[in-house]
C-alpha positions as CSV (number, residue, x, y, z in Angstrom):
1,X,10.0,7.4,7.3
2,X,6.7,9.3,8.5
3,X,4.0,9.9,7.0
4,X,0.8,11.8,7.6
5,X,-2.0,10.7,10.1
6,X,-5.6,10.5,9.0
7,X,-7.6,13.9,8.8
8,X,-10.5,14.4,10.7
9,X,-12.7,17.0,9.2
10,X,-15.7,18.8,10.3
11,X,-18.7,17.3,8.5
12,X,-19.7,20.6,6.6
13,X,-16.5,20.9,5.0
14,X,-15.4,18.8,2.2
15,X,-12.4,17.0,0.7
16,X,-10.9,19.3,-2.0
17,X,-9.1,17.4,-4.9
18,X,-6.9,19.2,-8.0
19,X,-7.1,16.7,-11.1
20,X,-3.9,16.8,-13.2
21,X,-3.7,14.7,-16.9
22,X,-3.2,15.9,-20.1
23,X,-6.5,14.5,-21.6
24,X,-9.3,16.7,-21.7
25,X,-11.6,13.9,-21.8
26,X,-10.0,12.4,-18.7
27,X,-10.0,15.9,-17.0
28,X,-13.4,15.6,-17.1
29,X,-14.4,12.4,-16.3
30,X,-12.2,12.1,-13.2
31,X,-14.0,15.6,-12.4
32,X,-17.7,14.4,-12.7
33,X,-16.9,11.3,-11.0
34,X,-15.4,13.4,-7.9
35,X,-18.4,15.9,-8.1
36,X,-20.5,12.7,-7.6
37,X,-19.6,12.3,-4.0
38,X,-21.0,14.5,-1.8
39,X,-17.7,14.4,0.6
40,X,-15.3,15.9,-2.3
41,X,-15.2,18.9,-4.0
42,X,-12.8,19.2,-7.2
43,X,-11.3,22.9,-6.9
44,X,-9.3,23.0,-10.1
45,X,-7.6,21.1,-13.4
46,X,-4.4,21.1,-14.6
47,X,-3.2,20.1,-18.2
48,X,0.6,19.0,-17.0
49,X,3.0,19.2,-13.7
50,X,3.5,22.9,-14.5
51,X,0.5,24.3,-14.3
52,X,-0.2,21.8,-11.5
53,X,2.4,23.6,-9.2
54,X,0.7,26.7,-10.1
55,X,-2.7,26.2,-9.3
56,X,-1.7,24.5,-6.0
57,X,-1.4,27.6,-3.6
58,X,-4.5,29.1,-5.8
59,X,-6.4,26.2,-4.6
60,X,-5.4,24.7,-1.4
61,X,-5.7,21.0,-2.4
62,X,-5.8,18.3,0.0
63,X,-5.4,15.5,-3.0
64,X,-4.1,15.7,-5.8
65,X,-4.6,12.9,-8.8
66,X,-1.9,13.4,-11.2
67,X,-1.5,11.7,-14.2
68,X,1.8,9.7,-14.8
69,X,2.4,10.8,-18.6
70,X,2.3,14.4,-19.3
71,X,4.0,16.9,-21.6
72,X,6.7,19.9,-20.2
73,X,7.0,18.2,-16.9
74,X,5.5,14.5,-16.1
75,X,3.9,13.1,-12.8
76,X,7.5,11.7,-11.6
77,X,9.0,15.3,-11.6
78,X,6.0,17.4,-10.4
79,X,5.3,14.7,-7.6
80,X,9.1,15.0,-6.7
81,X,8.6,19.0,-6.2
82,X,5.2,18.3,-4.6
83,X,7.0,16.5,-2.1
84,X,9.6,19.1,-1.3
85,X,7.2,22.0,-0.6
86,X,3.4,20.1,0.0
87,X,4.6,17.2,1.7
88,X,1.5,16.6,3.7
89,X,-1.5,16.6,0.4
90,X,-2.3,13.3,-0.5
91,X,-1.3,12.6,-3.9
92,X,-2.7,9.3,-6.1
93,X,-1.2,8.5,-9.1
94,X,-3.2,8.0,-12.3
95,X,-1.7,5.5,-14.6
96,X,-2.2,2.6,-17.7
97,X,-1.3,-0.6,-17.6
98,X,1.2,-0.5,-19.6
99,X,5.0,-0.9,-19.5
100,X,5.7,2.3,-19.2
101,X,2.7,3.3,-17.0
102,X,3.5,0.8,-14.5
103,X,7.5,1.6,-14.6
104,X,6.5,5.5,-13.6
105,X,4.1,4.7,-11.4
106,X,6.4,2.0,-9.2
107,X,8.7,4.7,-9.3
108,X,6.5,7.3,-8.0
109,X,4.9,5.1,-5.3
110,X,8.5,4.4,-3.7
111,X,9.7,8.3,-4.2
112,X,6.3,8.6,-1.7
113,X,3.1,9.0,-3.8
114,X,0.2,8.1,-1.5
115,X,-1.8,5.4,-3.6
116,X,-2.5,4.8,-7.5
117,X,-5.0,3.6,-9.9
118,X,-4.8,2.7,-13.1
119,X,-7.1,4.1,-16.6
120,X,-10.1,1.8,-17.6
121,X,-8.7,0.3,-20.8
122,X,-11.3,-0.9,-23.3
123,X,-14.1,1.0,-21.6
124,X,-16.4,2.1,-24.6
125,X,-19.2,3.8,-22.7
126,X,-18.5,6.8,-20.5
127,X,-21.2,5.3,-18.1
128,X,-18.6,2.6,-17.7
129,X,-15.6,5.3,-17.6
130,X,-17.5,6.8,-14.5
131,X,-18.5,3.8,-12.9
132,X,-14.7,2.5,-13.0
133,X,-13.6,5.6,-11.8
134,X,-16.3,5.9,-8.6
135,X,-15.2,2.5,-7.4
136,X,-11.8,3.0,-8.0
137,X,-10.5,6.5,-7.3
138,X,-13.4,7.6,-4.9
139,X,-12.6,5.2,-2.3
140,X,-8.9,5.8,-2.2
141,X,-9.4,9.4,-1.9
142,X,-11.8,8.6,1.0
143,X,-9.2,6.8,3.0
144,X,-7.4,9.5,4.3
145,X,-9.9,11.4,6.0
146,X,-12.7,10.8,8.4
147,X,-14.7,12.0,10.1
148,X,-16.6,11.8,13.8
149,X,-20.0,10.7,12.0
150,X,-17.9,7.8,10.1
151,X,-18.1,10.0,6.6
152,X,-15.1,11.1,4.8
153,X,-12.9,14.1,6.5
154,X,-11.2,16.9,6.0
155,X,-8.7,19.5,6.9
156,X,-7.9,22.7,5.1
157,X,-4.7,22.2,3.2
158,X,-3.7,26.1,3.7
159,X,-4.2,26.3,7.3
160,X,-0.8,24.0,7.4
161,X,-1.9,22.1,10.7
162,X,1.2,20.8,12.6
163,X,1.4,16.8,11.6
164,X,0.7,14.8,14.4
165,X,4.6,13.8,16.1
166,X,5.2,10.1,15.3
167,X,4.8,7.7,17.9
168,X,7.3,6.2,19.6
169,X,8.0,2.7,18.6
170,X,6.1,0.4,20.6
171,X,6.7,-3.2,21.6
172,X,3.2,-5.2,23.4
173,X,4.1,-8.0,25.3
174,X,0.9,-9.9,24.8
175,X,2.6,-13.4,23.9
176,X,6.3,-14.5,23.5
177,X,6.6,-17.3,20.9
178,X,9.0,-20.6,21.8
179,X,8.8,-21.9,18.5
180,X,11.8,-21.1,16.5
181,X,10.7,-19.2,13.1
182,X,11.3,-20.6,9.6
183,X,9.5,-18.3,7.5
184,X,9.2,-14.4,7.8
185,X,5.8,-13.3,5.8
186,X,4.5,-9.7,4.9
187,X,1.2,-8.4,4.2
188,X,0.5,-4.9,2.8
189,X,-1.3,-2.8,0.2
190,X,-1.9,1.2,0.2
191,X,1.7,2.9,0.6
192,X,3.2,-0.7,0.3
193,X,6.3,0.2,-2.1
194,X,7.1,3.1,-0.1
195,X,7.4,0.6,3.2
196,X,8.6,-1.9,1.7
197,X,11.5,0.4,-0.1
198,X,12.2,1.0,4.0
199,X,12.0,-2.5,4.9
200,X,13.6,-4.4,2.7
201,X,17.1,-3.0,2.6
202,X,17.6,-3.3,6.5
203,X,17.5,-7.0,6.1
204,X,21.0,-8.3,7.0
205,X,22.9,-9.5,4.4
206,X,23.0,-13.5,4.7
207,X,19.2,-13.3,6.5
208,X,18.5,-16.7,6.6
209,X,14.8,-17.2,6.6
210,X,12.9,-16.8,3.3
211,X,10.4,-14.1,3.1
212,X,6.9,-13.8,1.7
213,X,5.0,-10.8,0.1
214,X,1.7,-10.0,-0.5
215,X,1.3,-6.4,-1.8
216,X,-2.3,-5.6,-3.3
217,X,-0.9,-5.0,-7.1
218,X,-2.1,-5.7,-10.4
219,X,-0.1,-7.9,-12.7
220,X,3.1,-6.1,-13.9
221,X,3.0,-3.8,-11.4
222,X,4.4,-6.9,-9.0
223,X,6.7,-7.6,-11.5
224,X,8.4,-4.2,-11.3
225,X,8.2,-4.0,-7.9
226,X,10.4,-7.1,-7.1
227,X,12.9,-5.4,-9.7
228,X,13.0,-2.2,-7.7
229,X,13.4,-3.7,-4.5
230,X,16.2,-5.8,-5.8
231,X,18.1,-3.1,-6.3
232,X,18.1,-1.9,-2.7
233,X,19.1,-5.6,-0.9
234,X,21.5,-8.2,-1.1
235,X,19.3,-10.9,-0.5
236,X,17.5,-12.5,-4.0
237,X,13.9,-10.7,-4.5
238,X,11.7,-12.7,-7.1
239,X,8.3,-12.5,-8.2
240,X,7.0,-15.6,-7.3
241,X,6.5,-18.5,-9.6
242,X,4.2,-21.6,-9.5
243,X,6.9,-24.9,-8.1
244,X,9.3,-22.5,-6.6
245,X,11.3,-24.0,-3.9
246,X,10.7,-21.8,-0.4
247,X,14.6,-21.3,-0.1
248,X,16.5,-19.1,2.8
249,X,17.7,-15.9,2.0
250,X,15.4,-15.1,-1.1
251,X,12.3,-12.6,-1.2
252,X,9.2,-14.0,-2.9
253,X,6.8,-11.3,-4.1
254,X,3.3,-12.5,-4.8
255,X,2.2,-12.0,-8.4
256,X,-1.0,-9.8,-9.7
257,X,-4.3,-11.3,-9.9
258,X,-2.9,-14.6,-8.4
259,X,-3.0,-15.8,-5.2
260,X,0.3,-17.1,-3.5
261,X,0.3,-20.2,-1.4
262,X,3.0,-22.5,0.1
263,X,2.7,-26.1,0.0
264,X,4.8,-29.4,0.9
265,X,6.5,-31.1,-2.4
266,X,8.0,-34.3,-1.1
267,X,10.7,-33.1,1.0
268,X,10.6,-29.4,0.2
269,X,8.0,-26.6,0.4
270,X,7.2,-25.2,-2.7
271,X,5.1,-22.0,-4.1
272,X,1.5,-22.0,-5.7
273,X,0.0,-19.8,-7.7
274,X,-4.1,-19.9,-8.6
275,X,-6.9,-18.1,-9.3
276,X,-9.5,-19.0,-6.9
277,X,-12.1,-15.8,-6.3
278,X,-10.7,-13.2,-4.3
279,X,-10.6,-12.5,-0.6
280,X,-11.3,-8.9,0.8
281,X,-11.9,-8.0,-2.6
282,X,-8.1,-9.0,-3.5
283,X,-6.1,-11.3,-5.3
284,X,-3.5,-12.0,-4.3
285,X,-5.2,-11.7,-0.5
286,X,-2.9,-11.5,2.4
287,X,-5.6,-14.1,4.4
288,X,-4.9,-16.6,1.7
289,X,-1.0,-16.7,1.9
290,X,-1.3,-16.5,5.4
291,X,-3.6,-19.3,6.1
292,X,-1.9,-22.0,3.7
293,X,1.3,-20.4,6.1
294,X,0.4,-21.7,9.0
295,X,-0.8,-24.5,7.2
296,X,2.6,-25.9,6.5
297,X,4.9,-24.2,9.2
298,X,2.3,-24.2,12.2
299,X,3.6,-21.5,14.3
300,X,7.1,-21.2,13.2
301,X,6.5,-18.2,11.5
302,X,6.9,-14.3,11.8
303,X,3.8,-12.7,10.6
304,X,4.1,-8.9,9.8
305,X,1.3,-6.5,8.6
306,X,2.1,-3.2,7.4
307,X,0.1,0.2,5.6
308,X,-3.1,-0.6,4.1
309,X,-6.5,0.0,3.3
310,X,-9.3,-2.8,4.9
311,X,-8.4,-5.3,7.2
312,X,-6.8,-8.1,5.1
313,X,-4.5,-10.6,6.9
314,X,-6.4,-10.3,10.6
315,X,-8.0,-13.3,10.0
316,X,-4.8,-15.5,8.9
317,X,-3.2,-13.8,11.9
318,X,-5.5,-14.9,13.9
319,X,-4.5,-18.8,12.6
320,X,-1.2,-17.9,12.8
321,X,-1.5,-16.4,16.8
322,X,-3.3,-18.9,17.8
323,X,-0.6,-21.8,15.9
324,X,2.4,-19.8,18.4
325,X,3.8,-17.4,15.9
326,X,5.0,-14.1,16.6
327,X,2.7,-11.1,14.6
328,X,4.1,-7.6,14.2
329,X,2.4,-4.5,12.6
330,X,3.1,-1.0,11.9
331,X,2.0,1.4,13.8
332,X,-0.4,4.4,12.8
333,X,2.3,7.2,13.0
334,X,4.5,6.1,9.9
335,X,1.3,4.3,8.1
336,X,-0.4,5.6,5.1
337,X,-3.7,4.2,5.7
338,X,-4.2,2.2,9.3
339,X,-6.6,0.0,8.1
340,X,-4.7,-3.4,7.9
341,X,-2.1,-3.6,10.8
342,X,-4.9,-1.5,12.8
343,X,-7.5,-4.3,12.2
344,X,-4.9,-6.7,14.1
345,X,-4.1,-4.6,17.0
346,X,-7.5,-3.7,17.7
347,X,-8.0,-7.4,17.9
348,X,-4.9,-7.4,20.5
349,X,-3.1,-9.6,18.1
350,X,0.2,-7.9,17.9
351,X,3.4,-8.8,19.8
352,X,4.8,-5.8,18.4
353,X,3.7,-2.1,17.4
354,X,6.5,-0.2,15.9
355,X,7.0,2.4,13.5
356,X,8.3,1.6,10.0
357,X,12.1,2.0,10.7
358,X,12.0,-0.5,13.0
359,X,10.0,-3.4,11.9
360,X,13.5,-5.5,10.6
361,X,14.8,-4.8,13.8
362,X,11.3,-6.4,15.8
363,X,12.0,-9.1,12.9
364,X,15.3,-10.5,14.0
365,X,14.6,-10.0,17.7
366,X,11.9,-13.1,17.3
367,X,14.0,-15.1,15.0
């Protein structure tokens, strides 16, 4: 799997977005809310995934929000063609958080949609509507481009640059653990599903460590996600409960709005779930799992940090390095956003910088 590098954009240009929902009232708050920021320009609305794939060589987008529900062809299908002949514009999905909003948008996320937010529900003033939108939609768009001056980025859509060749995979040397590993744990957020849809089938069957997973989702959403990647491995994929046993062989994902913690029960190491305020803006935060980690394993532990936006987990990697465990992270060629895994090897924190096909294999070399 590759994926698109970041943009950089000449700061007189600007970020141009097509907005795609069936609500007319949504249509225009997502537009006023773009028009807002100085870096983005909305060139166009569409009413379904019809028109959408109309308007798209009219208007060169660069991102697209699309809305998951439509009429005559839904976000699932026009993301799919989207894919086949605009594979490099950005697409976030647009969602509720419901049932059937979260099923589509899991399923669009791991068929390669870029990132997703979900409508303000219960939101009775359109002050609020906007404000929800601005911090929510703005700064996703935003993470895909920059620029020399810091600022957002862009590059024309229709002038089809050549993407950037991925890199080749990249093992650093900078510490080789002796302790043996017990515990393999995962931290990731902006094109998580899509990674971890990679990931997680090219564990071996009969892997014999357990595995832990943070991925930045609301509730529901981390729900679903376990189901999907279930369906793609051998090995047991839960979302995590409060008192489950840490066994071998099983796949804990952390569950929305909670934070996930290990922690000794007697003669076994069990999961915890709580509420405490969130870390890097998240909950559940990669830093927290990580530090109660190395709090019960010490360095026996493989830490890996994949796609995402910010630079959760560098600081429980930094516990965890300095404890004897082994930290790998993907590298910028097959990341979404190299915010995360880029925080930790700017920090020269990674044993290992490797695309996304072979993190499993870095995995079982240090176990």
């Amino acid at each position: 799997m590759t994926t698109a590098l970041r943009r950089v954009i000449p700061s007189t240009l600007k970020i141009r977005v097509l907005v795609v929902d069936d609500s007319v009232v949504i249509r225009r708050l997502v537009t006023q809310a773009l028009s807002e920021d100085p870096g983005i320009e909305v060139v166009g609305v569409a009413a379904n995934g019809v028109i959408a794939l109309q308007r798209i060589p009219q208007v060169n987008p660069d991102v697209i929000t699309l809305d998951v529900e439509m009429p005559e062809m839904d976000g699932l299908e026009t993301l799919k063609q989207i894919r086949k002949v605009y594979p490099n514009i950005r697409v976030i999905m647009v969602s509720s958080l419901t049932q059937r909003g979260a099923t589509a948008t899991i399923d669009a996320l791991m068929l390669g949609a870029d990132d997703y937010v979900t409508k303000a529900a219960n939101v009775g003033k359109v002050s609020e509507s906007l404000a929800v939108l601005r911090s929510e939609l703005v700064p996703r768009i935003n993470q895909f481009f920059i620029r020399k001056d810091g600022t957002p980025a862009y590059a024309p859509a229709r002038l089809a640059p050549t993407p950037a060749a991925p890199r080749a995979s990249q093992s650093v040397a900078t510490f080789r653990p002796h302790l043996v590993p017990k515990i393999v744990v995962i931290g990731v957020s902006t094109g998580g599903p899509t990674a971890l849809a990679v990931v997680v089938p090219l564990f071996p069957d009969g892997f014999r460590l357990p595995i832990l997973i943070v991925q930045h989702m609301p509730p529901l959403f981390t729900r679903l996600l376990a189901e999907r990647l279930q369906k793609k491995t051998t090995l047991k994929v839960v979302e995590a409960r409060e008192g489950d046993v840490v066994e071998g062989g099983t796949i804990y994902v952390a569950p929305g709005d909670y934070h996930m913690r290990v922690r000794k029960h007697g003669n076994r190491i069990v999961i915890g779930l709580d509420q405490a305020p969130p870390e890097n803006s998240c909950r559940p935060a990669v830093d927290v799992m990580f530090r109660s980690v190395q709090e019960v394993y010490g360095g026996q532990v493989v830490s890996v940090v994949l796609t995402g936006m910010g630079q959760d987990g560098l600081r429980g990697v930094e516990l965890l390095k300095a404890a004897g465990a082994s930290v790998i992270v993907q590298d910028e060629a097959t990341s979404v956003v190299w915010g995360m895994p880029g925080a930790v090897a700017r920090a020269n924190l990674a044993d290992a910088t490797v695309g996304i096909d072979d993190i499993v294999p870095e995995i079982l070399r240090h176990v």
